[in-house]
N, C-alpha and C positions, 0 to 999 in steps of 0.2 A: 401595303407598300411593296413594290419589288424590291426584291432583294440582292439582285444582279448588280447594282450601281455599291453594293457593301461584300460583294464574292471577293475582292483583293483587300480590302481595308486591313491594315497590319493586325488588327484584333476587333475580327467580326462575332464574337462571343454573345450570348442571348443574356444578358443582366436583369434580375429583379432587384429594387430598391427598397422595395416598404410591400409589406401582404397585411399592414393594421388596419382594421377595421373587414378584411375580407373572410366569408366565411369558407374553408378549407374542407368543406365535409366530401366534396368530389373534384377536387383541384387533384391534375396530378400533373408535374413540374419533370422532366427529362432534359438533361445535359444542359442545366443553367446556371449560370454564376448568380450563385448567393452570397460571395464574400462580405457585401456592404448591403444585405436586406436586411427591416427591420420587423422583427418578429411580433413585440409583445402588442397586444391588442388583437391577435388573429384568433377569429371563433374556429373551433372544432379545428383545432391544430394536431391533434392527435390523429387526426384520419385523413390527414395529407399524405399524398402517395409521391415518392421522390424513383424517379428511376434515371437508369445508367449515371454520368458521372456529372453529379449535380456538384459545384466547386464551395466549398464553404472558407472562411479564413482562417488562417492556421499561426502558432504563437513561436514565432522562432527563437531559440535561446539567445542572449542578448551576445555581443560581441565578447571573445575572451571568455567567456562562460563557460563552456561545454555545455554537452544535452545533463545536466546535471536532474536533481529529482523535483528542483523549484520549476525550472522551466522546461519541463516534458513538450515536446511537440505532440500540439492535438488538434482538429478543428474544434472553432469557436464560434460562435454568433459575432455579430457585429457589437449588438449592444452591449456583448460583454467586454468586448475591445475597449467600446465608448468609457465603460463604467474604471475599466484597471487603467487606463491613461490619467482620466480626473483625480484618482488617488495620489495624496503626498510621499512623493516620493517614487512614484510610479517609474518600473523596470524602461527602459528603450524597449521600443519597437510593437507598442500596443499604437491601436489606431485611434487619433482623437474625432472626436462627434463633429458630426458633418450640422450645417446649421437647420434646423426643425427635427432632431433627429430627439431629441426630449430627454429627459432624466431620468435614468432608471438605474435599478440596483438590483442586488442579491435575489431580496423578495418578490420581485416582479420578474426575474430570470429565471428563479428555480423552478418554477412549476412551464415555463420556454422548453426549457430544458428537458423535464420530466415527458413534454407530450409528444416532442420530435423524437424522443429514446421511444416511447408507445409506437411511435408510425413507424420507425423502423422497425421493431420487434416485430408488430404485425405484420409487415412482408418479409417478416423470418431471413431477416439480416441482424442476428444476434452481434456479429462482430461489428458492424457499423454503427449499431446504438454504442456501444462503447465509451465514445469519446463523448456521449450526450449524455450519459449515465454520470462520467466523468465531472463533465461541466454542472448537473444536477448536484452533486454532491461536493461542489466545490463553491456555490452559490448558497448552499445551505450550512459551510462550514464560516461562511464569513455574512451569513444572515445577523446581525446584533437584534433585530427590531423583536423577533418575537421566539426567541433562544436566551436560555442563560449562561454563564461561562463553562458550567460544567455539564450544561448538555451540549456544548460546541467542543467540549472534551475528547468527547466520544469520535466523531467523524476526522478530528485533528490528528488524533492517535491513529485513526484508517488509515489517513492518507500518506503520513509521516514512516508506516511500517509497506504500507505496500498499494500506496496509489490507488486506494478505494476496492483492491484485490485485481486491478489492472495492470501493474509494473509487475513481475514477475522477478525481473533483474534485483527492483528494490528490495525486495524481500529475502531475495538469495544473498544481497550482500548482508542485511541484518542478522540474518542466519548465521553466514561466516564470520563476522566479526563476533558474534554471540559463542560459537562455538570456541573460535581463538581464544576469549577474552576466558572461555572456562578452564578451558586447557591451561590456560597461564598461572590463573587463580589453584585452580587445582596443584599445579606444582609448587606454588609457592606454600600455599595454607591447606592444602586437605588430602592428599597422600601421605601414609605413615611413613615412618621410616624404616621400622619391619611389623615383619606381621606377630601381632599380642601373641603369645604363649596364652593357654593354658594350664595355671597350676593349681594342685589339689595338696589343700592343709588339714589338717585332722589330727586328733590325740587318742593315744591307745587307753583304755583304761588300764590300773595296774590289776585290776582280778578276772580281763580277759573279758568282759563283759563287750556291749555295744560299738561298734568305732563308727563314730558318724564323719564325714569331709565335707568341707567348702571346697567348691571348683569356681575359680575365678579368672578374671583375664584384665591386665591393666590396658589401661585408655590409650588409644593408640596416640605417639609423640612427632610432630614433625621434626625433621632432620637439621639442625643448627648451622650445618651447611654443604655444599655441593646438591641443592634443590632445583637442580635444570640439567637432570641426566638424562642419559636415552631410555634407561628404565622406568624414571617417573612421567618422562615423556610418553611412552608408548603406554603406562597404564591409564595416564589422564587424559590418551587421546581414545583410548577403546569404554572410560566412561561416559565419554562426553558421548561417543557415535550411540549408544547404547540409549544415553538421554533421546535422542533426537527421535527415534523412535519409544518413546516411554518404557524404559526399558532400564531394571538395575544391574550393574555390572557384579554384586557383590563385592568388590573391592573392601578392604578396611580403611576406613577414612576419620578422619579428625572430625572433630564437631561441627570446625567451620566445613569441612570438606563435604557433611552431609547436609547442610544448607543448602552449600554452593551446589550439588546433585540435585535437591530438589527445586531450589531456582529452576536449571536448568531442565529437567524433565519437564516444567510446565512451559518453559519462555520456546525453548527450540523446536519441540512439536506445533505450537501455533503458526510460528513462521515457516515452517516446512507446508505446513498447510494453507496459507495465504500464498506461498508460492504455488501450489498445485493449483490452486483457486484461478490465481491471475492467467496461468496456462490455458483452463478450462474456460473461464471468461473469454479469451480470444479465438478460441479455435472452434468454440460451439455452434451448435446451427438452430 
């Protein structure tokens, strides 16, 4: 067809609709709208070649919301559009199923998913698979058919700390609040009040013989009150920096207080490291 009678048309954009049933092993798609294409049934979907600025649909936070951590803006398939609309209680502004468009779920997206993150990996667009790693692992988190609650445990706890190691934000705040909440703890239940002495008991014998001594140190006491000073501040905040990199301050600490260090040596390094991660996930080649 010419094209000349469509060069003014308010939105002359090249649209795909449905690629099921096509097989994709030397398909290669440049500057088309995929927003309402239907994926699942395409053979050799992994080896579809997507160049320059191929438009896919994207999940805008609902109104009043903010870009909060439930509804991150990211591209999406259509069908997963179709699938979170049919849910009870589904969020505004997912797109509902256009008529022959079929019924599909988790199980039949996740591996969608899994082969458009492959095509793009293979033209070494690490940061464009992203959002399809994203959708992979968000289709496998809400799979019920062949998961059981506690292996959908696993990917729930990913997402919820740090967006599958993509949000980088997420993770910096669970870090901060993780750090806060120790500091707090710390001043409240595991800073002494001073530091134990030690003292050494011993008996002479009366004929000048042996003198043996116990050295001991009592258990360090928290302070009964004024526990939010700038002193136990400043030592609960250089335990806590110390945790974050695995790291003991030596401090003397109450029982609860050396808990609460080792909590946090293990919780604050993982999330400093889920932040590095979602850094390096974006910016990689």
């Amino acid at each position: 067809m010419a094209e000349q009678p469509f060069a003014g048309a308010p939105d002359a954009a090249v649209r795909i609709v449905s690629l099921r049933g096509v097989d994709a092993a030397h398909l290669v798609l440049a500057g088309v709208d995929l927003s309402r294409c239907l994926f699942v049934g395409t053979v050799h979907l992994d080896q579809l070649r997507l160049e320059g600025a191929c438009v896919f649909d994207k999940v805008p936070p609902p109104a009043g919301m903010g870009r909060g951590p439930r509804f991150t803006v990211r591209r999406t398939l259509a069908e997963e559009q179709h699938w979170r609309a049919s849910r009870p209680g589904a969020a505004r502004g997912w797109n509902t199923a256009v008529l022959g468009a079929g019924d599909v779920g988790p199980a039949q997206l996740e591996p969608v998913y899994r082969a458009l993150r492959k095509a793009f990996e293979d033209g070494k667009n690490e940061p464009g698979a992203a959002d399809f790693y994203y959708g992979e692992l968000e289709m496998r988190r809400h799979d019920r058919e062949g998961t059981t609650p506690a292996e959908r445990g696993l990917p729930h706890g990913y997402w919820a700390l740090s967006g599958y190691g993509l949000r980088a934000l997420r993770a910096m705040y669970w870090l901060a609040a993780t750090m806060l909440a120790t500091v707090v703890l710390l001043m409240l239940f595991g800073i002494a009040q001073d530091t134990p002495k030690q003292q050494a008991t011993g008996t002479i014998p009366a004929d000048g013989g042996k003198v043996t001594f116990e050295i001991d140190k009592d258990d360090p006491q928290n302070p009964r009150s004024d526990r939010f000073t700038g002193k136990r501040f400043e030592k609960a905040l250089n335990i806590t920096l110390n945790s974050v990199v695995f790291r003991s301050s030596g401090q003397d600490l109450t029982t609860a207080g050396t808990y609460i260090e080792m909590f946090s040596r293990v919780t604050e390094p993982v999330l400093l490291g889920l932040a590095v991660l979602s850094v390096r996930n974006r910016v990689k080649r």
